[in-house]
Phi, psi and omega in degrees: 000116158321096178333307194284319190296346186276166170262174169347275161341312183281303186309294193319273194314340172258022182273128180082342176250019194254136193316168147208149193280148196288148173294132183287137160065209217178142209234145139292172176340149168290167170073315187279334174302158160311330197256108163321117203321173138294163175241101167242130152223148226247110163241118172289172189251118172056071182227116176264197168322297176309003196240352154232156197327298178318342171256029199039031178279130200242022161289346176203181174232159178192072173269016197258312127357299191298304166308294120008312158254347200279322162277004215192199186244121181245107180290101185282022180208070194257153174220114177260209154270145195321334163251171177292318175287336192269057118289324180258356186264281197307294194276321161317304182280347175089341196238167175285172201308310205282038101327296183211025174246155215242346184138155214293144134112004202231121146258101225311149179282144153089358166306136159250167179222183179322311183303308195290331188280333179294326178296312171304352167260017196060026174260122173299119240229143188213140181247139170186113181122207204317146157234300194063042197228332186212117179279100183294348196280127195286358182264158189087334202046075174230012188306155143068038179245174136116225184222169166253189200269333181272341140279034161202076171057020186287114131315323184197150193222161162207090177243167208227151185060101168207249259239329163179148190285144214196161183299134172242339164310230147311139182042044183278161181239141176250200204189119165218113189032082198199085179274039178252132179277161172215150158249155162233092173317076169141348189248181191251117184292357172277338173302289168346294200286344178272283218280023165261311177298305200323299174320302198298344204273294180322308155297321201270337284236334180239046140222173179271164195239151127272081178288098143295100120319055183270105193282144181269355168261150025247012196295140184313147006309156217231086188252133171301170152233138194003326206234036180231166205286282183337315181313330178243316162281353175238201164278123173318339213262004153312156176211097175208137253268333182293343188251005169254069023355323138313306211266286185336286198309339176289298170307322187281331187290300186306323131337303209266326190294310199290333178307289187357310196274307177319303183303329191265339154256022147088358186274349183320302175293009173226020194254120130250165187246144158253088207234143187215166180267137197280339155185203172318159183278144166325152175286350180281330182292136186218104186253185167209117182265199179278011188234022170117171174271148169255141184229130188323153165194039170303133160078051157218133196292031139283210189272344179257027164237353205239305179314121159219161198278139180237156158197135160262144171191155190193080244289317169295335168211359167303151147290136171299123171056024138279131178280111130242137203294332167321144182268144155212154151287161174288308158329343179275304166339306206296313192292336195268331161285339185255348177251340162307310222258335187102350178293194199218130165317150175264142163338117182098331190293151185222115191263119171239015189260220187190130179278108168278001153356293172308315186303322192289318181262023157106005182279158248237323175035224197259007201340136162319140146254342194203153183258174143218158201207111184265096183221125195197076187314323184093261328185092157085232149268013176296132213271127188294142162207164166207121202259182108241178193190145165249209174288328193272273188293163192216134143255147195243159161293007169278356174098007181264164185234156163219157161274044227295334174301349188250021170193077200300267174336346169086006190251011157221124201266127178267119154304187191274330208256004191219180196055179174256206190328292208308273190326314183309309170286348178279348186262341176282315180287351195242325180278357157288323180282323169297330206260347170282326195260109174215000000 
């Protein structure tokens, strides 16, 4: 039975049990089958680097991840932006913010994106958990501005925030091929939203697919969840900063749900998976890992706003347990997917990101020298900047440089009238980069 055919009932009650019939015959290597891989990407909401075990955070577990990277290629230096829309803007589109981004919570009408190119390359293409694209909020006069998920390439969605923010936690309301909101009374909205991925994954299963995880988890409210004590004995709908450790572990479980399922349809070896964080962890949050505490700083441009953990894997083409050192971007995805898959920029689209591919299959392939970063968030005080950065050095367009490994926090800025040879030249290569991207 078709996920999209049930009703509200049936989705509860088949949640989390549903069968799938074994895939006829068997695939070869990724990259090698007749059938063009698959795409699942995995993004969390508000996760940085620190937060999960393989990057050595010992504040939480995370072996369905862990394993994952263990297996697979794990990036210690992906930088998406410092917030959620310019991130989902940035990376749906390949490009950077000052190209098309339009105001927090708005994706631009007629922008395309990975879903459209990807429907154009014939894959059947699905969204599920935040969308954050069509803007309910009457302020700035951007209400009813931005897409729903079926004008920006969904064949089919189950999404949460669109048409006006609502419980996405306990008792949540949704959007499922729809513009009718539905609650579901009793349930958990991340569940809801994997087993809607899970389904389509299932159905979709003899042609290739693209599956979005814009996971709504871990971001605040700070909720128990289904596997936390409180779910059942407490209030469901507490919010207090002690359940984000619940909800990360949560990310990781549900992570574990999609693998499962690739194994159980024989789809593994022709999948790759992606899974990254969308920007820093909340500021409430202080995690701690084997190098010292981190403490969250989402929507402020360093590293505890920017750094997030990336990792792939794919049993057919990935190398197994690399650590790299390559910079990536959000802007990098689009490209690196369109050279898995074969597919093509669409008429009019502007690619500023570098298909990191080779590196996945162990090859020396094109690394960035510098990441950049255009941001000018719209959305609350958080501060407009715009950087470039190599692994060392970092410059903003006010003329400060940092040194960051040796000033991770940012707080003492070397100037144009100061530092020596290295920072002269690091200020030079990176302000070459500021002054082309504008």
């Amino acid at each position: 039975m078709e996920f999209a055919a049930l009703s509200r009932r049936d989705i509860l009650r088949t949640a989390g049990t549903m069968s799938a019939a074994a895939l006829a015959g068997s695939l070869t290597a990724c990259g090698k089958s007749s059938q063009k891989p698959n795409i699942v990407l995995i993004m969390a909401d508000d996760l940085g680097y620190e937060g999960l075990s393989c990057y050595g955070s010992t504040s939480y577990s995370t072996p369905r991840l862990d394993e994952l990277a263990q297996t697979g290629v794990r990036f210690n230096h992906c930088y998406a932006q410092p917030l959620c829309t310019p991130t989902r803007i940035q990376i749906m589109t390949g490009q950077y913010n000052f190209r098309n981004y339009v105001g927090f919570m708005v994706l631009k009408p007629g922008e395309k994106t990975f879903g459209d190119v990807m429907q154009a390359a014939g894959y059947a293409t699905c969204v599920a958990g935040k969308w954050q694209l069509w803007n309910h909020n009457e302020a700035r006069g951007l209400k009813g501005q931005g897409v729903w998920p079926d004008d920006a390439g969904f064949d089919e969605h189950c999404s949460w925030l669109i048409e006006e923010f609502v419980d996405r936690y306990a008792d949540p309301r949704l959007y499922i091929n729809s513009r009718e909101q539905e609650s579901f009374p009793g349930a958990y909205g991340p569940d809801i939203c994997c087993d809607y991925l899970l389904d389509f994954i299932e159905r979709k299963r003899d042609e290739p697919f693209f599956a979005y995880h814009s996971m709504i988890l871990p971001h605040n409210p700070f909720m128990p969840t289904p596997d936390s004590p409180q779910w059942k004995d407490g209030d469901r709908h507490e919010d207090h900063p002690r359940f984000f450790k619940d909800m990360v572990e949560y990310v990781d479980k549900l992570t574990g749900r999609v693998i499962d399922k690739l194994d159980e349809l024989g789809l593994r070896e022709n999948t790759i998976v992606m899974f990254l964080g969308d920007n820093g962890t909340n500021e409430l949050i202080t995690s701690q890992t084997v190098n010292g505490s981190v403490k969250g700083n989402k929507g402020y441009p360093d590293d505890a706003g920017t750094r997030v953990p990336f990792i792939v894997n794919c049993p057919g083409l990935v190398k197994s347990g690399l650590v790299l050192d390559d910079l990536v971007d959000t802007t990098d995805f689009l490209p690196t997917i369109m050279e898995a898959t074969g597919a093509s920029l669409l008429d009019g689209m502007v690619q500023d990101g570098r298909s990191f591919l080779p590196q996945l299959r162990g090859e020396a392939g094109n690394p960035r020298d510098w990441v950049f970063c255009h941001y000018d968030p719209d959305w609350a005080d958080f501060p407009k900047s715009r950087f470039a950065r190599d692994h060392r050095w970092k410059l903003y367009d006010d003329g400060r440089l940092f040194d960051v490994p040796a000033d991770v926090l940012e707080q003492r800025p070397i100037m144009a009238d100061s530092g020596g040879p290295e920072s002269t030249a690091a200020r030079r290569k990176l302000q070459a980069v500021l002054d082309r991207l504008q």
